[in-house]
C-alpha positions in Angstrom: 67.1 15.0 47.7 66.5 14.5 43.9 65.8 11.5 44.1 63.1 12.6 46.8 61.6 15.0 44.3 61.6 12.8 41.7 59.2 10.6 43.2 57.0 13.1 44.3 56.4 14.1 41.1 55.6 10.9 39.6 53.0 10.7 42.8 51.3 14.1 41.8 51.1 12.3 38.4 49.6 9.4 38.7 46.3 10.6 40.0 46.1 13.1 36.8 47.1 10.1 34.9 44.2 8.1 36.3 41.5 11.0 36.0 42.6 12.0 32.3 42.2 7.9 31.4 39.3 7.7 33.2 37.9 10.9 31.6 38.5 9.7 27.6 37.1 5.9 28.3 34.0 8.3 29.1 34.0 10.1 26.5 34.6 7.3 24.2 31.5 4.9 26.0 29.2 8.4 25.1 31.0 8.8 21.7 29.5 5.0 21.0 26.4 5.9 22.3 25.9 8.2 19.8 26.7 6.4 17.4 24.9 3.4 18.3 21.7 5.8 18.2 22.3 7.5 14.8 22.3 3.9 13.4 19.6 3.0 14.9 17.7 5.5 13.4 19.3 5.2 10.4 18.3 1.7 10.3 14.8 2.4 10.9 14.7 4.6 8.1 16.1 2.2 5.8 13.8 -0.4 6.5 10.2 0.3 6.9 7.7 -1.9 8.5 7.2 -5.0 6.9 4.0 -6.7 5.7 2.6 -10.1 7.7 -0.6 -11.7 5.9 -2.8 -13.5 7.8 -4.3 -16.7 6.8 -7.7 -15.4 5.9 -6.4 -12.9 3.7 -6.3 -9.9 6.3 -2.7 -8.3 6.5 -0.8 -6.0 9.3 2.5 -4.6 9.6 6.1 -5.4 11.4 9.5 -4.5 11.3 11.7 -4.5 9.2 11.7 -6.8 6.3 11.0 -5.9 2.4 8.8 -8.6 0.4 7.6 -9.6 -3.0 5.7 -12.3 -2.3 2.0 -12.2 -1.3 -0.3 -15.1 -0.3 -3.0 -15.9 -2.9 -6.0 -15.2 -0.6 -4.4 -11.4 0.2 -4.1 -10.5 -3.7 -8.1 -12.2 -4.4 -9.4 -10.4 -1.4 -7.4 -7.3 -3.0 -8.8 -7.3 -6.4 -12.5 -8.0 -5.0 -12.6 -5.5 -2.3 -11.1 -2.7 -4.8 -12.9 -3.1 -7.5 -16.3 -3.5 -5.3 -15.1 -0.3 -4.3 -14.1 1.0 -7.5 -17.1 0.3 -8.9 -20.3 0.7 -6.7 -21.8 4.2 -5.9 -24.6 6.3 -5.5 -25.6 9.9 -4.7 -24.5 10.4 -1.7 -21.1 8.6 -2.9 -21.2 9.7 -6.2 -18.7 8.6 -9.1 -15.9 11.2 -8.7 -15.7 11.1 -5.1 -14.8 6.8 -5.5 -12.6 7.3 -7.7 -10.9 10.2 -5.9 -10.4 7.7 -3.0 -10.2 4.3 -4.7 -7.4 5.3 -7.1 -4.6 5.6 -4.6 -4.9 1.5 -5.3 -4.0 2.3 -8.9 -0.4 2.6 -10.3 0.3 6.3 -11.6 0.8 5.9 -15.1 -2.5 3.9 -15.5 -4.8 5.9 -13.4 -6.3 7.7 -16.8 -7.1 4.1 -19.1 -8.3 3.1 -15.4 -10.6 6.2 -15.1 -12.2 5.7 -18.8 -12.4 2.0 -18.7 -14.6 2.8 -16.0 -16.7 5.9 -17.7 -16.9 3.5 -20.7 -18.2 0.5 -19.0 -21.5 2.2 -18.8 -21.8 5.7 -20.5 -25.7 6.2 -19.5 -25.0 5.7 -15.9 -21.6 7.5 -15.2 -19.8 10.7 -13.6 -22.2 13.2 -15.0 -25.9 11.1 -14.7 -25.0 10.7 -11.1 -27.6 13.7 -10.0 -30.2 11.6 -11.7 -30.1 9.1 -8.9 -28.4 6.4 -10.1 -26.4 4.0 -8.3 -24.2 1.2 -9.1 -23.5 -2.0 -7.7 -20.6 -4.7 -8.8 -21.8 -8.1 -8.0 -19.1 -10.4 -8.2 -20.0 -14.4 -9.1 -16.2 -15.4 -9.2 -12.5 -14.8 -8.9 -9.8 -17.3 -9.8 -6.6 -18.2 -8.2 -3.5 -15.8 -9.1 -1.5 -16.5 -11.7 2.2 -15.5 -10.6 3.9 -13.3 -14.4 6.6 -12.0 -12.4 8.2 -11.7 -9.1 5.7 -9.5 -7.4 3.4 -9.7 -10.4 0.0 -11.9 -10.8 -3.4 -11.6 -13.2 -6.4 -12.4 -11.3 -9.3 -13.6 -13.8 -12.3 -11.6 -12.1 -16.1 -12.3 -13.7 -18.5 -9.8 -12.5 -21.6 -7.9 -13.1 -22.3 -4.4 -13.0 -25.8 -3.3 -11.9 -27.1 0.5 -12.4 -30.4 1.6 -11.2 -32.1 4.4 -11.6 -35.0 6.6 -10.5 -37.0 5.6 -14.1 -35.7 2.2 -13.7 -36.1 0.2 -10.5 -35.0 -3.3 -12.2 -31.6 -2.4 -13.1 -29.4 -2.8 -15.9 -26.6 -5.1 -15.7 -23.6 -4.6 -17.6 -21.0 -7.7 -17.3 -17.3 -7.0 -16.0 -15.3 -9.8 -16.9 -11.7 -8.5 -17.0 -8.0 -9.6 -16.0 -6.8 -7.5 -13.1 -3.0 -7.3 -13.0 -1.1 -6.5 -9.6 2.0 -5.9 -8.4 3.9 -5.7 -5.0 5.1 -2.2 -4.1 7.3 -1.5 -1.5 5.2 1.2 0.4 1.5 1.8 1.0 0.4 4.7 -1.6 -2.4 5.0 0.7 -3.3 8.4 3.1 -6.2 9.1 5.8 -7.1 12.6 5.3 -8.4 15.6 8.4 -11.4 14.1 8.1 -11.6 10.4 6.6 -14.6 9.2 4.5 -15.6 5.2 5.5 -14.5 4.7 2.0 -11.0 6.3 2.9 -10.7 4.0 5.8 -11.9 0.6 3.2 -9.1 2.1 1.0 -6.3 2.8 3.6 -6.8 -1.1 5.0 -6.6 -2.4 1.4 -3.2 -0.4 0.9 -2.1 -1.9 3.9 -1.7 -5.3 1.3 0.8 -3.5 -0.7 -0.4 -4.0 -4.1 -1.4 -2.1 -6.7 -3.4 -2.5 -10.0 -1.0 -2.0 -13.1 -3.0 -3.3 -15.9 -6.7 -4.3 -16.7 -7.4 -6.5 -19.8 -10.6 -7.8 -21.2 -10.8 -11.7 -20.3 -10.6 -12.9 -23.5 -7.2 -11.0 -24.3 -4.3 -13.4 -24.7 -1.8 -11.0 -24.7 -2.7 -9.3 -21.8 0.7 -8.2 -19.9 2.5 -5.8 -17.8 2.5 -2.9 -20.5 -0.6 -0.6 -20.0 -0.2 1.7 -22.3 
């Protein structure tokens, strides 16, 4: 008769067995789960969309996959397109407004020499003569080849002109810009589209897309231009 009872309990026990077993292999499978997902997200925190440059110099971005290196044609098409922007205005784009917008592409500690190199490149024609309707255009005749200083660093030799007209002068003044633009790689657009996005805000948010920014400008005939902007 014990022996009969015996083995009925061990019957009634194998089923709770079985249930309780079954019960923690599920709560392990959503216990990984959840893990599995808090990585994930983790991991796409870690590692933000990477940069792919095109051969003609255009760029987009991909996961995951930090870079220093940038193909010459994206860092020439870089320099010319930002300082083409940097440097052409008018009234109905005037001075303060471009450089509001353009100088995301600038690294922080150099936006002020950046801002008065500018203001001193032509006084008579700058921020405060805007309302006499001037407007400036930076021709560019060339841009050379990088010159890799770093990793993620190059000087681009860029020679350009500068030409202001005026309402008293229709020819134009020309001012020559002949400088060496240094870049760098950064690891995240500085770039930002506000409510309501200018054209220029759009030119500026596709150039940040590159991932560069200007850290230094020297004049062209500086030897000892480097890395140091101060």
């Amino acid at each position: 008769m014990q022996i009969f009872k015996s083995e009925n309990k061990k019957s009634n026990a194998l089923p709770l067995l079985a249930v309780g077993t079954f019960g923690l292999h599920v709560f392990t499978l959503l216990l990984l789960i959840f893990h599995g997902s808090m990585l994930q997200q983790l991991g796409r925190q870690l590692t933000p969309q990477s940069l792919v440059q095109l051969v003609d110099g255009r760029v987009i971005t991909v996961d995951p996959q930090e870079n220093l290196e940038r193909q010459p044609e994206t860092i020439r098409r870089f320099v010319a397109e930002t300082m083409s922007l940097m440097l052409t205005w008018s009234q109905q784009q005037p001075p303060t407004t471009v450089w509001e917008i353009s100088s995301q592409l600038v690294a922080d500690d150099f936006k002020q020499k950046m801002k008065s190199q500018i203001t001193n490149l032509n006084p008579d024609s700058q921020f405060e003569n805007v309302n006499r309707g001037a407007e400036n255009v930076l021709v560019i005749q060339k841009i050379s080849q990088p010159t890799k200083i770093d990793n993620g660093r190059w000087k681009v030799e860029i020679f350009a002109n500068q030409l202001t007209f005026s309402s008293y002068d229709k020819l134009g003044k020309s001012t020559s810009f002949n400088k060496q633009i240094l870049v760098r790689a950064i690891n995240e657009p500085a770039t930002s589209l506000p409510n309501a996005p200018l054209p220029s805000h759009f030119a500026v948010y596709r150039l940040g897309e590159a991932r560069l920014e200007i850290y230094n400008v020297c004049e062209i005939q500086d030897k000892n231009c480097s890395g140091n902007s101060k």
